[in-house]
C-alpha positions in Angstrom: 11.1 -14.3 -68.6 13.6 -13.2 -66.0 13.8 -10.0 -64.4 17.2 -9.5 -65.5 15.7 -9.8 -69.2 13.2 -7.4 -68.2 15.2 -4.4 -66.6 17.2 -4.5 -69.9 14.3 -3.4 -72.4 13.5 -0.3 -73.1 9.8 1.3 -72.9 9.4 0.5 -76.7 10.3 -2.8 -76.3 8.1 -3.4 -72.7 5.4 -2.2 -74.2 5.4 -4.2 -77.4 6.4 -7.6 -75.2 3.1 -6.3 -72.9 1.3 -7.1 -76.0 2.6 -9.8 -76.8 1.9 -11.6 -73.5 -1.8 -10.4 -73.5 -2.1 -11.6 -76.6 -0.9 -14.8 -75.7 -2.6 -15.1 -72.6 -5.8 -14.8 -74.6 -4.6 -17.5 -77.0 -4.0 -19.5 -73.9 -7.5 -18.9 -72.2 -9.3 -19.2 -75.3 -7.5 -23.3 -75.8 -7.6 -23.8 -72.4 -11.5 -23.4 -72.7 -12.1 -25.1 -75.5 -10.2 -28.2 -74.1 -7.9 -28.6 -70.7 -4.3 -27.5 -72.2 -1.5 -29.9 -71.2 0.1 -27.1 -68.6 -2.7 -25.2 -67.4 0.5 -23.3 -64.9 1.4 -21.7 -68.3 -1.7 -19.1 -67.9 -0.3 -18.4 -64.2 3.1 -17.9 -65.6 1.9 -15.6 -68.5 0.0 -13.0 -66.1 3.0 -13.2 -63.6 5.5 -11.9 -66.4 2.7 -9.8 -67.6 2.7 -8.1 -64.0 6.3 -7.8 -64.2 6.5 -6.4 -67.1 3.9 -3.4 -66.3 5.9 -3.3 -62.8 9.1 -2.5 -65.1 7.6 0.2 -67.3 6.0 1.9 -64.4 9.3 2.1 -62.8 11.1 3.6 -65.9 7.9 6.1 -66.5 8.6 7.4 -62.5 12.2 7.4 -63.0 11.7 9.4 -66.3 9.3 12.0 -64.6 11.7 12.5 -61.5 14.5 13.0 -64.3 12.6 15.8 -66.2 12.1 17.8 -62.9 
């Protein structure tokens, strides 16, 4: 996911695509520990748009709290 993508959302959306990607990343853990999964980068990939993602929201949660003031 692109950061473009990401500045777009709104906090409803972030937060349902945060729980998405953990949910996914657990899926990926979980296969990748059963049996090596084909692109093992994938996991790194997941918890770097995860970060991203959470780096996003926290920005628009500050931005709405210097607004309110």
């Amino acid at each position: 996911m692109k950061n473009s993508e990401i500045t777009g959302l709104s906090k409803e959306e972030l937060v349902a695509k945060i729980a998405e990607e953990k949910e996914n990343l657990t899926k990926l853990k979980f296969a990748h520990a059963i049996s090596a999964i084909e692109n093992p980068s994938r996991i790194k990939k997941v918890r770097r748009d995860i970060a991203r993602l959470n780096t996003e929201l926290a920005k628009q949660n500050a931005q709405s709290a210097t607004e309110t003031k």
